[in-house]
PATORGU-460284 format. One record per residue (C-alpha): x, y, z. Coordinates in pm, whole numbers, plus 32768, in hexadecimal, padded with zeros to 4 digits. Layout:
! residues N
XYZ...
This chain:
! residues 696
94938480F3EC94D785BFF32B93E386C8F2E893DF8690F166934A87E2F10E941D888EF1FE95498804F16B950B87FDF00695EA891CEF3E96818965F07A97D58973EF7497478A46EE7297218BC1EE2195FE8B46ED9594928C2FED4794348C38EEE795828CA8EF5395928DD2EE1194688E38EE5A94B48E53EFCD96198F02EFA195F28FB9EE429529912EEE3E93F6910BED68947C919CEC2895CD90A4EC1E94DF8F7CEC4E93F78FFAEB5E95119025EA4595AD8F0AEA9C94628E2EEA66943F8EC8E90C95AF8E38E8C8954F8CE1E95194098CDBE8AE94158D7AE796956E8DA7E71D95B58F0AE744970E8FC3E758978A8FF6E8CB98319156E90199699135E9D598B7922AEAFB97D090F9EB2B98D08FEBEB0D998B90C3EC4D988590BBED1298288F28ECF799BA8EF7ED1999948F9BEE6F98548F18EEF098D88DB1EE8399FE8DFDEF1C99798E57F06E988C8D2BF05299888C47F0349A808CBBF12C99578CBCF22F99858B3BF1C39ACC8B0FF1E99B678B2CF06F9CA68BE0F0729CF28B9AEEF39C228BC2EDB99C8A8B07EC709BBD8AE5EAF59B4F89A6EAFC9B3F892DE99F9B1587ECE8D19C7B87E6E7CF9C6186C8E6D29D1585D7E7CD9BB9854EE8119BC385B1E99B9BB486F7EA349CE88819EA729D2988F7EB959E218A24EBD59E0A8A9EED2E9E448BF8ED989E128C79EEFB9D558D9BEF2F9E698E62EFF29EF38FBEEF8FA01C9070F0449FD391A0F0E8A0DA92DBF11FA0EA9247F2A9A1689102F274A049904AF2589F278FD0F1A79DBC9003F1129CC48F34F0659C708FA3EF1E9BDA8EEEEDD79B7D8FF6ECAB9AA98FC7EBAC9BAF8FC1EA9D9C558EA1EB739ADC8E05EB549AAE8E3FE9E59C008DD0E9699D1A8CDFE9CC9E608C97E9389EBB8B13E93B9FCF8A76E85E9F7889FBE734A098894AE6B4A08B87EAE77A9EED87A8E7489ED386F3E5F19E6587BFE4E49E918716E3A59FB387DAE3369EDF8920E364A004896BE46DA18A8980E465A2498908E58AA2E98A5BE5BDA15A8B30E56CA1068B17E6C09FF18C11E7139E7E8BA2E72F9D4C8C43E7C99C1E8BC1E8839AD98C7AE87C99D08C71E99198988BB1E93597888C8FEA32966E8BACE9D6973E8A4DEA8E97338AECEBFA987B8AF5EC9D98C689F3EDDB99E589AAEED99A78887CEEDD9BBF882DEFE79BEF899EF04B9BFC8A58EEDE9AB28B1AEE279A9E8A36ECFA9A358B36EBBF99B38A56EA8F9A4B8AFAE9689A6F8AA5E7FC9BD28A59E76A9C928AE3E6659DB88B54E5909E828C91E5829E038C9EE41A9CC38C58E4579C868AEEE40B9BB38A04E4FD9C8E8917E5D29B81889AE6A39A3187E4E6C89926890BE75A997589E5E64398C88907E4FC97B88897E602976289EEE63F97398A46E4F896888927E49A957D894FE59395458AD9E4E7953E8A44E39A9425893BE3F593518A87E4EA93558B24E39D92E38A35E2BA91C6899AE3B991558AF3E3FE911F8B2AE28F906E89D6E2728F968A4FE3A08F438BA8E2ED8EC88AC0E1B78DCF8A2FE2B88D6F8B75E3538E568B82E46B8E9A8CD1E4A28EBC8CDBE6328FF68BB8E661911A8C98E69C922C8B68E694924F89FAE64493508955E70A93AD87FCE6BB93A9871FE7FC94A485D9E877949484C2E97795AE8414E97495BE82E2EA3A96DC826DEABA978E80FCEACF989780B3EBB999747FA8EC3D99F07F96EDC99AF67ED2EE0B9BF47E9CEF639CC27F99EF899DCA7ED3F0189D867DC8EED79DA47EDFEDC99EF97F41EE659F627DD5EE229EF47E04ECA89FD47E97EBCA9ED67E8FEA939DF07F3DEB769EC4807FEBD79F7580ADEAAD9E638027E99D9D248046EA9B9CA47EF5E9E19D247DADE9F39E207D08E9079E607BBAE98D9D417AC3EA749C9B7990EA529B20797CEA829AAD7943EBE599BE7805EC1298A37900EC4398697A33EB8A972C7AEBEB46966979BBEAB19567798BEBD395187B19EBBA94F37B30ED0795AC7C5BED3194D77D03EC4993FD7E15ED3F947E7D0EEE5794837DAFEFC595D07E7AEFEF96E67E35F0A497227ED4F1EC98507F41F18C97DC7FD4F03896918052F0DD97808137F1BD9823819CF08496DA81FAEFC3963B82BBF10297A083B6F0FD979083ADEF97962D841AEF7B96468511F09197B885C1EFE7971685E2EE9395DC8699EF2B96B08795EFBA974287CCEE7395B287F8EE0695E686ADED35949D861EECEF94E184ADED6F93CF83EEED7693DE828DED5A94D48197EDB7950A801EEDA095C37EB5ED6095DF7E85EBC8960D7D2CEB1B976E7CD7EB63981C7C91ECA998C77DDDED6997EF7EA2EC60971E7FE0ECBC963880DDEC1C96008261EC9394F7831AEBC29487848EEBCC93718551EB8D93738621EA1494368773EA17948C8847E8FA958A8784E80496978895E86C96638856E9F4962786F1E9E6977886E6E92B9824879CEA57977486EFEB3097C88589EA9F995085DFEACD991E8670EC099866852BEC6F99858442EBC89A9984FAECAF99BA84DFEDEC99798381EDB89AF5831AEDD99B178415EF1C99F9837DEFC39A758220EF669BC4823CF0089B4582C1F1449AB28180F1459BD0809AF0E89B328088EF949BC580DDEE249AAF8135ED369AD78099EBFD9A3C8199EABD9AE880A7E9B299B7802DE8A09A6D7EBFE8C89B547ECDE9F59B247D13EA1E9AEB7C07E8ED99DB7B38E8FB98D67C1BE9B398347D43E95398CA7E90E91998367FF7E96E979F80C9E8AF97058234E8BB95728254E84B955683CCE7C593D98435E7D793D9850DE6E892C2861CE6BB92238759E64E91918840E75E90CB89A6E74691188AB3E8538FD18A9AE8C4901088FDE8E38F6C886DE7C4901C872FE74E900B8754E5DA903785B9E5C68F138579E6898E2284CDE5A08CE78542E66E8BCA8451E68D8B8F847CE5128C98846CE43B8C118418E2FF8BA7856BE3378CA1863CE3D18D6286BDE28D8E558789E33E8EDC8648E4078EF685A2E2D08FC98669E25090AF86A9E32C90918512E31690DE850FE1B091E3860AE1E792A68504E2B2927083EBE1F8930A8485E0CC94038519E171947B83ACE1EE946C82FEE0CF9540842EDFF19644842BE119968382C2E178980D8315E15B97E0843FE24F972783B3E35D97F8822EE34699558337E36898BB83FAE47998B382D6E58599DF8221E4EE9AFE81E2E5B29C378103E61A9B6C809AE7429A2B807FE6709A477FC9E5629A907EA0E685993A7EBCE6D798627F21E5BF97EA7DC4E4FA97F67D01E63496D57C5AE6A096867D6EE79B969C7EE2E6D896027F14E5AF96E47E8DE46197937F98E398965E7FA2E29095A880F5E2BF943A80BEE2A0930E8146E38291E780ABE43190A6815FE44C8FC48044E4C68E5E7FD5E4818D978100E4738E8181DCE3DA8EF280F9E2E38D6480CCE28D8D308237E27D8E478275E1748DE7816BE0BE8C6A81FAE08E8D1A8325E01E8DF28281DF378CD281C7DE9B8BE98302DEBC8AF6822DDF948A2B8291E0AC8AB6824DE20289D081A5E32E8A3A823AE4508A508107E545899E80E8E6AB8A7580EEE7F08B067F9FE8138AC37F41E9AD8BA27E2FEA2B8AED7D18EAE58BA57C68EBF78A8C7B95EC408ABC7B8FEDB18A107C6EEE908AF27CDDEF848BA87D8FEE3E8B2E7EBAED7B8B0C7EA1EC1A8BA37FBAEB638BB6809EEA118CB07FB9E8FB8DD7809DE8428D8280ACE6EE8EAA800FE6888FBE7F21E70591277F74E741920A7F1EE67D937B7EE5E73394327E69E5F493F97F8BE52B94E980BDE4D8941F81E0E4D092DA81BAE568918D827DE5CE91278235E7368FD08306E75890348478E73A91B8845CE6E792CA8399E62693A882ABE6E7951B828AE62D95A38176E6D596C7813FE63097968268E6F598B681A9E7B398BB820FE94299FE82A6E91A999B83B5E82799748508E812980A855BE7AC983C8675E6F198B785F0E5C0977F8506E59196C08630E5F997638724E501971D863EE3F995A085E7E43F95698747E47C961587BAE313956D867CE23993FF86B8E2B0941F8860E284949D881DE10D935B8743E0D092A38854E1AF9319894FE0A792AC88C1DF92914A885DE012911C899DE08A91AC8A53DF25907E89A7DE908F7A89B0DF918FB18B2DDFAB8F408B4ADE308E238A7ADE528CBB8AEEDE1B8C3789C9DEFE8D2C8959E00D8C6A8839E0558C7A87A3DF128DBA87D4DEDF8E478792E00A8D888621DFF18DFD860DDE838F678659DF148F7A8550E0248EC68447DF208FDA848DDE3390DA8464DF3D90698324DFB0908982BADE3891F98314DE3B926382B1DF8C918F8194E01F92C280A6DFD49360812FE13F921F80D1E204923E7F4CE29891717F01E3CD92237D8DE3AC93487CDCE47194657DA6E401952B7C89E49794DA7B9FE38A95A97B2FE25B946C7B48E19A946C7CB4E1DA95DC7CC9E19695747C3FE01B945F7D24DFFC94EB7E5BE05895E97E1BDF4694D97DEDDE6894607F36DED295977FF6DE9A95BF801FDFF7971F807DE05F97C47F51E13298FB8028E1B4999C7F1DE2B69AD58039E3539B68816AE3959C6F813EE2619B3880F9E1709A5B8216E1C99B5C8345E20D9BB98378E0D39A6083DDE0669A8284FBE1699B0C85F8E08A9A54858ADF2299E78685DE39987B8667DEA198C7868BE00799AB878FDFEC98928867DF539790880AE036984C886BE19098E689BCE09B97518A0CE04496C689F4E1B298308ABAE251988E8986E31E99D0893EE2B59ACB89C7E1B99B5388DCE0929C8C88F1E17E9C0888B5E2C49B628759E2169C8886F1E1AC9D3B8737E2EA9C37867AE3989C448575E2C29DBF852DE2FC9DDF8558E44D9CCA841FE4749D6F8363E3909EE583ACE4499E40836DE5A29DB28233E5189F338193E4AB9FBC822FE6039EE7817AE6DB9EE4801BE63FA07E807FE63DA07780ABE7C39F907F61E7B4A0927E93E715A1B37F01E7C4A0DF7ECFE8F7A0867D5FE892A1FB7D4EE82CA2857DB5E9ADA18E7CABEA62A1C17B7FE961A3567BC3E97AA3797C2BEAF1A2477B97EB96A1A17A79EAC2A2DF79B3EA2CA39C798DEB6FA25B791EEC3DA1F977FEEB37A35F77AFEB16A3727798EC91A24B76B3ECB8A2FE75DCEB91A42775CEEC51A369756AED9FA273745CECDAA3E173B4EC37A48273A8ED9DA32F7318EE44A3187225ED54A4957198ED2BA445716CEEE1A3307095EE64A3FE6FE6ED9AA5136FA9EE65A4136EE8EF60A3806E18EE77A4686DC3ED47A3406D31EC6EA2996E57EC48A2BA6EDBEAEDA1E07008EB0CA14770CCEC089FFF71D9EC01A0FB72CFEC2BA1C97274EB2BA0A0728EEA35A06473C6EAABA1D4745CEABAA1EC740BE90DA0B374E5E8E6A10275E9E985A2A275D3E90DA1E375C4E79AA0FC76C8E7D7A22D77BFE876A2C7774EE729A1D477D2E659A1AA791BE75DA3177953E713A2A6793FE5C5A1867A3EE5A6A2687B30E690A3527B5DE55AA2457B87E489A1957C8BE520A3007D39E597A3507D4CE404A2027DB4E3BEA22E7EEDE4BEA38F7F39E429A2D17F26E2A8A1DD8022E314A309813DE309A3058105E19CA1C5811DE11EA17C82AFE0C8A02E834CE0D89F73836CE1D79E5C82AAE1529F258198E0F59FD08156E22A9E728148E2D99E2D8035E1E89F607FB0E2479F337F7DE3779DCB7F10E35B9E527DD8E2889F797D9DE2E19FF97E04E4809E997DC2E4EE9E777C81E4409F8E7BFEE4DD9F487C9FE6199E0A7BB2E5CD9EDE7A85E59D9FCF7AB0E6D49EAF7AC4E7A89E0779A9E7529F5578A9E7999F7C797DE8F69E1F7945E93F9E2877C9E9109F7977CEE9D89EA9787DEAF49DB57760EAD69E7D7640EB2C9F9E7706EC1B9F877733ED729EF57857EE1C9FE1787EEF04A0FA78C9EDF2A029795BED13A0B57ADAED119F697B6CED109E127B8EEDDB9D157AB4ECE99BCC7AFDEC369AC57A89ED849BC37B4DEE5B9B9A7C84EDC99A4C7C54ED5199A47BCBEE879A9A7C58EFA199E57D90F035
């Protein structure tokens, strides 16, 4: 058994190991840059560059590299050693503080939107000192930010970062209103937890949908799935116990926060939660975690799956972001208290996100969507792609006593009777949960559970962060001139229940009811990537992210594009995918089984003259009509890939390929899946649906 403790941030230069190595006055400045934001002089930067470096060469790094987050969606590495020729003919360790500060990847092949020519090469990365540095497979891993040689953002960190100062500034002034005058920073915090998929190694190799695609395109239902829930918290598998323990005890020495692990609803499908961090660290953390997950899982003859919708039929994976506000004395400004009714500051900052959610429907929906994604979201598992937010019982009763300008009675603890006396009986929650909905509050946070497990948290971050400062501003613009705050700051959150109470459903978001009603609303119903994108870069957003500093009109519109392109490119590689195995794989191995159904029954036949027909005859003009009509739907989805060259726009061909290469991606499937059905699995060309899904 490991010494947890011992262990934990045994990879990190993290606070322990700079205040161990660093003289008093480096750590001291270099706190004031984590903390609070200040400049760091290049004399300071030197000396951390050489305590890091000795730190990690005592732990056997002989590389550093930035470590930064491009718009790829996964991480990027350069890798330089640490080695410097000396007059002698050999070598010395060195790392300086410029090399700390600054590095110089390539710009041109990341996607940028057209903010890059081919032949513009140059890009910098920028060390991030308040993300502590790690090693990871020999190198010093630096997290930096990432951008162009003329200046604009090309990366993820960057429009986090800034978000999070935006929303410190605006919560401190709403804090000031309330007489505050001792909180020195508001950070905002994340959770994310984290679905997965683990499948066979040796059955993922056999896959070609799977390593190209990392979902499947083709397979028939198995004759059990996840009906039964009994792998729901279910006791885990040997195999996948080993699996967690490593996985658990690599992410601690990373000083990853992993806390709880178990079986989710569908078969081969895990969960791995952590404990709240900063939204900046949980971000690096939550990549960091992705990439250890698939190392861990091959060392164990595993493939992690991060796909939202990697098999048909069964739930996909998603990626809860707890989303809060936090003090740097830790107060949880979402904490409702035991009084909320009267607890005006809370309800503010309450009112502050309600509004904001309701004004930026289109910001959040484009923030989690995705190729992958929009597979998953509307399924009778994740929440549908309807933004609305739960606040349960008590919450809901508060704000309606405000709305209504009625007293509130505060309601007696709730104790849970289990009427047998072995048990204890125990305080109720004030409210339910509610797994169905969007965006909702789960005691002293929000839950956004509409993230796909594949993601990059930032982006959802960035925008959360930027939507809820901008209504921060404004309450705080007129708080600030008000002659009684709490008057005015009631009279504020009455009048934004007024405007904004349409978002707030603590109903079954499943329901086509709800569906009806939110239209009724005005509630946006934004079903894909193709419909939302284009809203990236309106007018109204393009002055909100160019008021707060987060992004350029430029850098939106680069953003925009490059989600949009990334969407057509990977339902291209899908279809050509789909196109390989029905061509090469699928139409010779039903063709095959044809062929060996015909000869088995002409043998019948040539015993016993009478017989007309035989089961396998039956069976053999099924499956020769049903290869007929797979012929069929090949052509159609081969012309459909060819027609996507000429549609222009970026947009456009997104929403080409929505409605037209997917849908008869759709269509091929379903004939190939019926084929599966009634084929034999000894021909069929691939391992099934209960193979991969029940295997390890």
């Amino acid at each position: 058994m490991p010494n947890v403790p011992e262990i934990f941030g045994c990879r990190v230069f993290n606070d322990a190991a700079m205040k161990e190595r660093l003289p008093k006055g480096t750590y001291k400045d270099l706190k004031k840059t984590i903390e609070e934001g200040k400049a760091l002089d290049i004399s300071i930067a030197n000396v951390v560059a050489h305590s890091m470096k000795e730190w990690a060469i005592e732990n056997g790094a002989t590389h550093f590299t930035h470590w930064f987050q491009p718009m790829t969606g996964i991480t990027a590495e350069k890798h330089d050693s640490f080695i410097s020729p000396t007059p002698d003919g050999k070598v010395i360790m060195e790392f300086s503080g410029k090399e700390l500060i600054k590095g110089e990847p390539d710009a041109s092949s990341f996607p940028s939107g057209g903010i890059r020519a081919t032949f513009e090469a140059r890009g910098y990365t920028a060390w991030d000192p308040s993300s502590y540095a790690f090693i990871k497979d020999g190198s010093l891993c630096i997290p930096t930010a990432f951008c162009s040689y003329t200046g604009e953002i090309l990366d993820k960190k960057t429009p986090l970062l800034r978000s999070m100062e935006v929303l410190n500034t605006q919560a401190l002034r709403i804090l000031r209103v309330f007489g505050d005058n001792s909180t020195k920073r508001v950070d905002t915090t994340v959770g994310p937890e984290q679905e997965y998929f683990l499948v066979d190694r040796e059955v993922f190799k056999k896959r070609k949908d799977l390593i190209y695609c990392g979902r499947t395109l083709f397979g028939a239902r198995p004759p059990k799935g996840q009906e039964l829930d009994d792998h729901y918290f279910g006791t885990i598998k040997p195999r996948v116990s080993a699996y967690m323990k490593e996985l658990d005890e690599e992410l601690w020495k990373y000083g990853i926060l992993a806390k709880t692990k178990h079986n989710e609803v569908a078969p081969a499908q895990h969960e791995l939660a952590p404990i709240f961090d900063t939204s900046n660290i949980a971000t690096d953390h939550n990549q960091l975690t992705m990439a250890v997950m698939k190392t861990v899982a091959e060392r164990h003859g595993l493939v992690c799956l991060l796909h939202e919708k990697p098999f048909a039929g069964v739930n996909g994976s998603g990626k809860h972001n707890n989303w809060s506000m936090s003090t740097n004395k830790g107060k949880n400004l979402l904490d409702p208290s035991k009084n909320p009714r009267e607890n005006t500051q809370f309800l503010v900052f309450l009112a502050a996100v309600i509004r904001a959610v309701d004004e930026h429907q289109d910001l959040l929906r484009l923030s989690v969507a995705s190729a992958g994604n929009d597979h998953r979201l509307g399924a009778n598992e994740a929440p549908p792609a309807i933004l609305s937010m739960y606040l349960g019982d008590e919450l809901t009763d508060v704000l309606h006593s405000i709305e209504k300008g009625e007293a509130y009675q505060t309601k007696d603890e709730a104790i849970m009777k289990t009427n047998a006396n072995v048990l204890p009986n125990f305080v109720k929650d004030t409210s339910d949960r509610n797994r169905t909905s969007p965006f909702a509050f789960t005691g002293n946070k929000f839950e956004f559970r509409m993230v796909g497990s594949s993601e990059n948290i930032a982006c959802t971050n960035t925008i959360i962060n930027t939507i809820v400062a901008d209504v921060l501003q404004d309450f705080a613009d007129r708080l600030e001139k008000a002659e009684n705050v709490k008057e005015a700051a009631e009279a504020l959150v009455k009048k934004t229940l007024e405007e904004h109470k349409r978002i707030i459903f603590n109903g079954d978001n499943y329901s086509d009811e709800w569906v009806a009603e939110a239209e009724r609303r005005g509630l946006l119903n934004l079903r894909s990537l193709p419909d939302v994108m284009p809203m990236y870069a309106s007018e109204e957003n393009i002055k909100l992210f160019g008021k707060h500093g987060i992004y350029t009109e430029v850098e939106l519109r680069s953003r925009s594009e490059i989600l949009l392109e990334n969407y057509s490119k990977i339902i291209n590689i899908e279809a050509l995918t789909a196109l390989d195995m029905a061509k090469k794989d699928i139409v010779p191995a039903v063709a095959a089984y044809v062929r060996e159904l015909a000869e088995t029954a002409n043998l019948i036949k040539s015993v016993d003259a009478e017989i007309v027909t035989t089961p396998e005859t039956e069976l053999m003009k099924k499956l020769a009509n049903l290869l007929s009509c797979f012929l069929k739907k090949i052509d159609v989805l081969d012309k459909a890939v060819v027609g996507a060259k000429e549609v222009e726009g970026v947009a456009e061909n997104a929403m080409y390929y929505k409605e037209k290469v997917l849908a008869a991606m759709q269509e091929l499937r379903a004939v190939a899946d019926e084929m599966e059905s009634n084929m034999s699995a000894k021909l069929w060309p691939y391992p099934s649906y209960g193979t991969m899904l029940f295997s390890v």
